[in-house]
C-alpha positions in Angstrom: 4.9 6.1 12.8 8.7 4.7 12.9 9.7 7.2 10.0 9.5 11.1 9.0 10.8 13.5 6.3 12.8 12.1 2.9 15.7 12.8 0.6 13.9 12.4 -2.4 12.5 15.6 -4.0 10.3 14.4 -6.7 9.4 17.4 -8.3 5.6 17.7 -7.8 6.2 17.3 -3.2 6.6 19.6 -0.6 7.7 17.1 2.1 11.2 17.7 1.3 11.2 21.0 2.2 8.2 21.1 4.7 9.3 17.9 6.9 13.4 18.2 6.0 15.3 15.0 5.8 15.0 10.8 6.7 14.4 10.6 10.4 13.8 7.4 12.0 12.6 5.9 15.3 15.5 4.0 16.9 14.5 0.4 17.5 14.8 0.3 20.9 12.2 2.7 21.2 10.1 0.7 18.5 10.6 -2.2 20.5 9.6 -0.6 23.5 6.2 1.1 22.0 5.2 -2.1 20.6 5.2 -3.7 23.6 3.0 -1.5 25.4 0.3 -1.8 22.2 0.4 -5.4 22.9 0.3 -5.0 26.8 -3.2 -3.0 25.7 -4.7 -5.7 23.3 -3.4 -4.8 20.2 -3.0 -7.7 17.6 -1.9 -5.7 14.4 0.2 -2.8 14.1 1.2 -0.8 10.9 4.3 0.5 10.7 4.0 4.1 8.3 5.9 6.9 7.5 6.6 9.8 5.0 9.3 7.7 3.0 8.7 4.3 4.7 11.3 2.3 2.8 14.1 4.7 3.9 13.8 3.5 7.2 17.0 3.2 9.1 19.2 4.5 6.1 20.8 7.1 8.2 22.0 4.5 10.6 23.0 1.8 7.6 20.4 -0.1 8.8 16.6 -0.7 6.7 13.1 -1.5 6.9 13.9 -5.5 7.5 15.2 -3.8 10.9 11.6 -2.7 11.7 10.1 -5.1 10.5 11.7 -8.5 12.9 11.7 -6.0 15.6 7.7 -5.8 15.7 7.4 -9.3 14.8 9.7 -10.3 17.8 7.2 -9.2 20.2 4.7 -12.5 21.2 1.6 -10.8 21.4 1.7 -8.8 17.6 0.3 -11.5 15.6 0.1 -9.2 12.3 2.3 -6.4 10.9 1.2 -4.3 8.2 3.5 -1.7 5.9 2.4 1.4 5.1 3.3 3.0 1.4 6.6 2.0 0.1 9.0 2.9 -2.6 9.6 0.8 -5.3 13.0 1.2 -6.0 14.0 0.7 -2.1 12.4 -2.7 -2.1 15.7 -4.8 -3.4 15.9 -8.0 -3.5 17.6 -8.5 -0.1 15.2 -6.8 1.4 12.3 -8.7 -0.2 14.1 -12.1 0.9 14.6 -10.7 4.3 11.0 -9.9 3.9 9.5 -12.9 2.9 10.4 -15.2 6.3 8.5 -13.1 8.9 5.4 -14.8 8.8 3.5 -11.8 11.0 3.9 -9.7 7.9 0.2 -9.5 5.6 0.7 -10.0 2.8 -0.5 -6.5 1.2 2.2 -4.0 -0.2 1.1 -0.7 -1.0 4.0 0.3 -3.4 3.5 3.9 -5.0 3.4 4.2 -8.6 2.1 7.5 -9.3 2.3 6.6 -13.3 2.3 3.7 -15.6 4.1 5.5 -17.9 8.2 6.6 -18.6 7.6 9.6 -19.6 5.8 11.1 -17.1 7.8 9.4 -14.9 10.9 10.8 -15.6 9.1 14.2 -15.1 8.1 13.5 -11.8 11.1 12.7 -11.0 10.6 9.2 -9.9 13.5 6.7 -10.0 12.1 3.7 -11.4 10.7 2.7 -14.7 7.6 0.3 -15.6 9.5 -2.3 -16.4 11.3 -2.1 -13.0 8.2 -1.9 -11.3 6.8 -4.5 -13.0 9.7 -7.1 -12.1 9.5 -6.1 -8.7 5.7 -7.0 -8.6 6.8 -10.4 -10.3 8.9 -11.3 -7.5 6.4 -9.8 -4.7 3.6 -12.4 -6.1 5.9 -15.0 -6.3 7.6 -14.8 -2.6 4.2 -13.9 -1.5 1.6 -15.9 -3.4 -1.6 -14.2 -3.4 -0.8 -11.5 -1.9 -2.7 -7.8 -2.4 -0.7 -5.0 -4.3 -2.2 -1.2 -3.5 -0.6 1.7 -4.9 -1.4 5.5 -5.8 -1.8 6.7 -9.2 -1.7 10.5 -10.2 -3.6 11.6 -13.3 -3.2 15.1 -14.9 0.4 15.6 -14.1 1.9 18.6 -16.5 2.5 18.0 -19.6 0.7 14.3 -19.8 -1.4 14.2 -22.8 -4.0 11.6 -24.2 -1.1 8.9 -25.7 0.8 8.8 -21.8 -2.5 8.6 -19.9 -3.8 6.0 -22.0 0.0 4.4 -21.2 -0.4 4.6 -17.9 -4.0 3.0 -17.7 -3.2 0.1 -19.8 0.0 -0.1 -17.6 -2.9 -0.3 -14.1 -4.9 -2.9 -16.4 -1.8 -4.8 -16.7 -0.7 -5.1 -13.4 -4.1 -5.8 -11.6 -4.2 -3.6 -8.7 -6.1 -4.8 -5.4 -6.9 -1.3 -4.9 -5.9 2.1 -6.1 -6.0 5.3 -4.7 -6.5 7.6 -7.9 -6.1 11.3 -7.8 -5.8 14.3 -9.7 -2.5 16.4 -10.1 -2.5 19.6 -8.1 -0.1 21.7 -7.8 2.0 22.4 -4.4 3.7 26.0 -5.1 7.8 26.1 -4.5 8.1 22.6 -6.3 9.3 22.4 -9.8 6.1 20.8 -11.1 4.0 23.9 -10.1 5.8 26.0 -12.6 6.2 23.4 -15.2 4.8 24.3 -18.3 1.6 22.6 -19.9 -0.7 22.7 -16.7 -3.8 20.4 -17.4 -7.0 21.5 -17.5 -9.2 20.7 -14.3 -11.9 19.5 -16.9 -9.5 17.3 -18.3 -8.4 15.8 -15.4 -11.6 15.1 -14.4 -12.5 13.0 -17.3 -9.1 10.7 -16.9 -10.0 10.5 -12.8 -13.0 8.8 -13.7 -11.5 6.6 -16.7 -9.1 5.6 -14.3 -11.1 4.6 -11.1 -13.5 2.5 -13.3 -10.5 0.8 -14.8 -9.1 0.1 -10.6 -12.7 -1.1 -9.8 -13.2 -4.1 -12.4 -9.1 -5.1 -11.3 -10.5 -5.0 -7.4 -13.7 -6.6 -7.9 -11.0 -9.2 -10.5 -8.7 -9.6 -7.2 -11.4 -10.1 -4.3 -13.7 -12.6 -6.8 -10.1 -14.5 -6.9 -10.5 -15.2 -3.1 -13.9 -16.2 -3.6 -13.9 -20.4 -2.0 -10.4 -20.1 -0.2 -9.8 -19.6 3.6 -8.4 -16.5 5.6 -8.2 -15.5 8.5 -9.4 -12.6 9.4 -8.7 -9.6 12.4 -12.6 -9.1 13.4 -12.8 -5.0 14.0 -16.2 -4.9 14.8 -18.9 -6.4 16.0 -22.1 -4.7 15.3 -25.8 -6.5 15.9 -26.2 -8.2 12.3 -22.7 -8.9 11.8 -18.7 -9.0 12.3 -16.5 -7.0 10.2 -13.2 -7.1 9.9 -9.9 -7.7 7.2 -7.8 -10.4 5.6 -4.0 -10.2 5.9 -4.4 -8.7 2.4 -6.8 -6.4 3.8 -9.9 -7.2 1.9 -13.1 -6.5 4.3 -15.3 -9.4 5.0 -18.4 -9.7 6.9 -19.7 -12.6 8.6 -23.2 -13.7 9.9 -24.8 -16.1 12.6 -21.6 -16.3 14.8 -20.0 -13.7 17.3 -16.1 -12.7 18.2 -14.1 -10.1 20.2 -13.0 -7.1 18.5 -9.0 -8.0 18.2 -10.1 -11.9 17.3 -8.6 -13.9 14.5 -11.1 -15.9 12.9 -10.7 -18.8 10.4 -12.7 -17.8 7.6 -14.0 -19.6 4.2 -15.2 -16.5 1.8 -18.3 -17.7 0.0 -19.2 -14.4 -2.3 -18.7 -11.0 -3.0 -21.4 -8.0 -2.4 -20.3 -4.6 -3.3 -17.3 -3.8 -2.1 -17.8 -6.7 1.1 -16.3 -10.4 0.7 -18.8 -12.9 2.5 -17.6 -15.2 4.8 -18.7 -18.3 6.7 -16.7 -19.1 9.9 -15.1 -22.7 9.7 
């Protein structure tokens, strides 16, 4: 965790007022935490926090910061990001980005809503269109690359036409994954008194409309892997098989071969099984 609290009072979140303000760890102290992980085995570290993409801002300084700082260290041979904030991620920072070739290729960029209106209520600070550019230029400096996000259904005052927006907007995108959840409400935030609660029933039925939707763009993103090579960070190594993750963090399995836990593995992915890519080691 290099990263607590954040500035940016979207109107259905308590972190604001719970956690207080941007807080970040000072590099040196990164730096110094990193290499201990590595003196201990680790190979992959994720860097989180509450508003990850606000990293450094108190300082003038940014997430790039973090980011070369954990890469620097010899024995870190992946970094991962935890959930950032689309309207942070400018093109500097994307360019900056896109050299450090520890970083996985996986961004987790919350969207909370495919659609404006909402949007505006929740008082997010981007638009679809915005988000969409940005994930134009993510897939072209990172080709391939996995993009997770968060979506929110049953926010006040979203009827039928603006979740039907925002599930056409998911479709269009083509999520690796997505976390979907209902709206509830956080009392002292301005969306807990909002007017036009939606019924739990309701919510419900767009929950499940909207997870089916993010399953058949998954199952669309990991059959796309299906004959390339990856490597992959083996996590365990149980008595049938290996498991372990891509740098875009899909889980694969392998059979007939054995690796350490913390081992990088050449893989060629042959098929997918549920929610598994199958591998072959090469």
């Amino acid at each position: 965790k290099i990263e607590d609290g954040c500035n940016r009072f979207c109107s259905y979140c308590i972190i604001p007022y719970a956690r207080g303000r941007v807080r970040s760890k000072p590099l040196v102290e990164l730096q110094e935490e990193l290499t201990a992980l590595a003196g201990k085995g680790y190979g992959e570290v994720v860097l989180v926090g509450i508003n990850l993409t606000a990293y450094g801002s108190e300082w003038g300084q940014s997430l790039c910061d973090a980011v070369e700082t954990a890469c620097a260290i010899p024995d870190i041979r992946r970094v991962r990001l935890g959930s950032l904030e689309p309207d942070f991620l400018t093109p500097d920072i994307l360019k900056r980005l896109a050299v450090q070739e520890k970083l996985c290729p996986q961004f987790h960029v919350s969207l909370q809503s495919g659609c404006d209106t909402t949007l505006q209520r929740m008082n997010r600070r981007y638009t679809t269109a915005e988000y969409t550019s940005l994930c134009e230029t993510l897939r072209r400096l990172f080709p391939a690359c996995a993009l997770t996000t968060d979506v929110m259904v049953g926010f006040p005052g979203e009827n039928e036409a603006e979740f039907e927006a925002s599930l056409n907007f998911v479709r269009q995108i083509g999520f690796a994954k997505v976390h979907v959840f209902a709206y509830s409400p956080r009392p002292g935030t301005p969306a807990a008194r909002a007017p036009e609660q939606v019924p739990g029933s309701v919510k419900t039925v767009r929950s499940r409309r909207m997870i089916e939707a993010c399953e058949k763009t998954r199952e669309a993103y990991m059959d796309s892997w299906i004959g390339r090579t990856a490597g992959v960070l083996v996590e365990t190594n149980g008595a049938s098989c290996l498991e372990g993750y891509t740098g875009t963090y899909l889980p694969v399995r392998l059979f007939g071969t054995t690796a350490a836990a913390g081992d990088i593995v050449n893989v060629r992915l042959l098929r997918r099984e549920d929610d598994w890519l199958i591998g072959e080691r090469i």
